[in-house]
C-alpha positions in Angstrom: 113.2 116.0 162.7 109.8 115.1 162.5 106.8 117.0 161.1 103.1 116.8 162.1 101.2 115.1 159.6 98.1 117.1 160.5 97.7 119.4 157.1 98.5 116.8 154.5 96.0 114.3 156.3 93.2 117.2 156.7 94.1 117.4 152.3 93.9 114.5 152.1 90.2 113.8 153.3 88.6 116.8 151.7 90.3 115.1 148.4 88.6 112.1 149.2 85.3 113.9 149.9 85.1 116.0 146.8 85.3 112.0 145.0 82.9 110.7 147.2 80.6 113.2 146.0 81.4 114.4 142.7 78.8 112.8 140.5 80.4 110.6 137.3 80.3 113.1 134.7 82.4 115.5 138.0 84.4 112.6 138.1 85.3 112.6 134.3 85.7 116.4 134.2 88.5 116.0 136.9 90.1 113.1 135.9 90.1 113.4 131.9 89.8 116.9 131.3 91.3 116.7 127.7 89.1 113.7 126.7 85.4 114.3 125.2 82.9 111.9 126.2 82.1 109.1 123.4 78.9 107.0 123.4 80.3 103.8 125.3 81.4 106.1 128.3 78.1 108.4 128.1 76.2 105.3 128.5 78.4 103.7 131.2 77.9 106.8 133.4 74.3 106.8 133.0 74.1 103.1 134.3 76.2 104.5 136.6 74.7 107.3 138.1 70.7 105.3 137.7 72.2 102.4 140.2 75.0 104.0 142.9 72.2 106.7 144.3 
């Protein structure tokens, strides 16, 4: 039996939405909750963030 694949694919794009537009520090937050930000990584987002928007 086969099941529609409707739901998962409709979870599946918010998902991808939400990382589309989370900004780099969002993108930390969700991705590396337990980890604190060190210098190296606080100034790769800022290059980050100053050249993708």
């Amino acid at each position: 039996m086969r099941t529609s694949t409707g739901p998962r694919r409709r979870e599946l794009l918010q998902a991808l939405g939400i990382f589309q537009r989370a900004t780099p520090d969002q993108l930390w937050k969700l991705t590396r909750p337990d980890n604190r930000h060190d210098k190296l990584t606080r100034d790769n987002l800022l290059v980050w963030r100053t050249t993708s928007w």
